[in-house]
C-alpha positions in Angstrom: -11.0 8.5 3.6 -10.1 11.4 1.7 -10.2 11.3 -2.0 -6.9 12.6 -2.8 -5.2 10.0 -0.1 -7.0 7.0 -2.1 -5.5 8.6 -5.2 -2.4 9.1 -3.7 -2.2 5.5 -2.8 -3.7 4.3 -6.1 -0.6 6.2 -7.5 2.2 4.8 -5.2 0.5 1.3 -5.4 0.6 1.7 -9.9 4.0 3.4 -9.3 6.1 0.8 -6.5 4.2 -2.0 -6.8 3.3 -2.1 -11.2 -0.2 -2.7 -10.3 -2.6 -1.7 -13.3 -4.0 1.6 -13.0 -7.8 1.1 -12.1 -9.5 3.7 -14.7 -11.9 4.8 -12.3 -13.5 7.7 -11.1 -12.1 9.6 -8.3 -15.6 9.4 -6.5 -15.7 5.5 -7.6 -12.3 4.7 -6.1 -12.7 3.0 -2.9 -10.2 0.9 -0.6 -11.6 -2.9 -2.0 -11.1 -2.0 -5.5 -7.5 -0.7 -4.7 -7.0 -4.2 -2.2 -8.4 -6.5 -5.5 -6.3 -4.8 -7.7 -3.2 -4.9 -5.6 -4.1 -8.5 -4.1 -3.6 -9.6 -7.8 -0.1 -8.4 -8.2 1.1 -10.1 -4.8 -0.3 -13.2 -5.8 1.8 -13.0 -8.9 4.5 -12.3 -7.0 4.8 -14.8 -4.3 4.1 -17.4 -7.4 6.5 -16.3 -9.8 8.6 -14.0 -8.2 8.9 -14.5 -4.5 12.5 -12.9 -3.7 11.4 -9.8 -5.6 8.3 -9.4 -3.1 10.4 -9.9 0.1 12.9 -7.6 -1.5 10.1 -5.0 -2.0 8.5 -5.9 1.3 11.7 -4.9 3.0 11.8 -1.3 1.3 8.4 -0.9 2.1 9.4 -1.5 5.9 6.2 -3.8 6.1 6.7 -5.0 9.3 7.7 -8.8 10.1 4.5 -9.3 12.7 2.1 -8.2 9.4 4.1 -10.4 7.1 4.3 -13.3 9.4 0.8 -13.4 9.9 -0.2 -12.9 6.0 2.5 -16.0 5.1 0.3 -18.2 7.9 -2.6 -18.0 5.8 -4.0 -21.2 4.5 -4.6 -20.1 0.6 -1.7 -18.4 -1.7 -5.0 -16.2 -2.3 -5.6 -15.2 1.6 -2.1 -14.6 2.1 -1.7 -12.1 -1.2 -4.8 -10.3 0.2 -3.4 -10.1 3.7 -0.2 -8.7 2.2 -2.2 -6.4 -0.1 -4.1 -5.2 3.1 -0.3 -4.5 5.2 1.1 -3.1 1.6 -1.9 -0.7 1.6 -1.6 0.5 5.1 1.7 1.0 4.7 1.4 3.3 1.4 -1.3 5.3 2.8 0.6 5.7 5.9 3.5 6.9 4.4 1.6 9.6 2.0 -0.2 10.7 5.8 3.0 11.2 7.1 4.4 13.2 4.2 1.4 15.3 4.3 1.5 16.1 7.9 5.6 17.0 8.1 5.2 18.9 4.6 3.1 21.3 6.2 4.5 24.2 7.9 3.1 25.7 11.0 1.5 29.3 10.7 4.6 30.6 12.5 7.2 29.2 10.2 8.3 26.8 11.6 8.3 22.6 11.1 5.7 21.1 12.9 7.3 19.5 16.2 3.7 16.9 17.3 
C-alpha cells in the first residue's frame, strides 16, 4: 500500500477514532502497527464506552455483516481487533474513494468509472 494512504489512514484513525498518533517513520508505518494501535482504542471502547462505539460505528457506515461477525468473537480482545480490522478498511476505503473522485479527467471533466 501506498505510503501516503497509510498516513492518510493513520491520520483519520488519530483524527475520528482519538487513537494515539504512532511516532513513526513514514517508511516504518505499516498496516499491523496501525491495527495494534487502533485495536487498543476499540477495546476501550466496547469496555467503557460501548454506545459511543456503535454510535461511531454507525457514522463510519461499518457495515452490520463486519460488525456482526467481530461481536461473535470469543475474546473482548478478538472482537476489538476484528473491529479495528472493518474500522481500517473502511477509513482507507473512504480516503481511496476521495482520491479517485477528486481527480479530474484530462478533459475537464469528473470522472464517470
Amino acid at each position: 500500500m501506498e505510503r501516503s494512504i497509510l498516513q492518510g489512514t493513520e491520520a483519520a484513525l488519530v483524527d475520528h477514532w482519538q487513537m494515539p498518533s504512532l511516532g513513526v517513520s513514514p517508511y516504518d508505518l505499516n498496516r499491523k502497527l496501525l491495527l495494534e494501535a487502533l485495536s487498543e482504542r476499540i477495546l476501550y471502547l466496547l469496555t467503557y464506552k460501548p454506545q459511543k462505539l456503535l454510535s461511531a460505528l454507525y457514522i463510519l457506515d461499518v457495515g452490520e455483516t463486519a460488525y456482526s461477525s467481530a461481536i461473535a468473537q470469543d475474546t473482548m480482545e478478538d472482537r476489538a481487533w476484528a473491529l479495528a480490522e472493518a474500522i481500517y478498511d473502511r477509513e482507507t476505503e473512504k480516503i481511496l474513494l476521495r482520491q479517485k473522485y477528486s481527480k479530474p479527467s484530462p478533459d475537464g471533466e469528473l470522472p464517470l468509472d
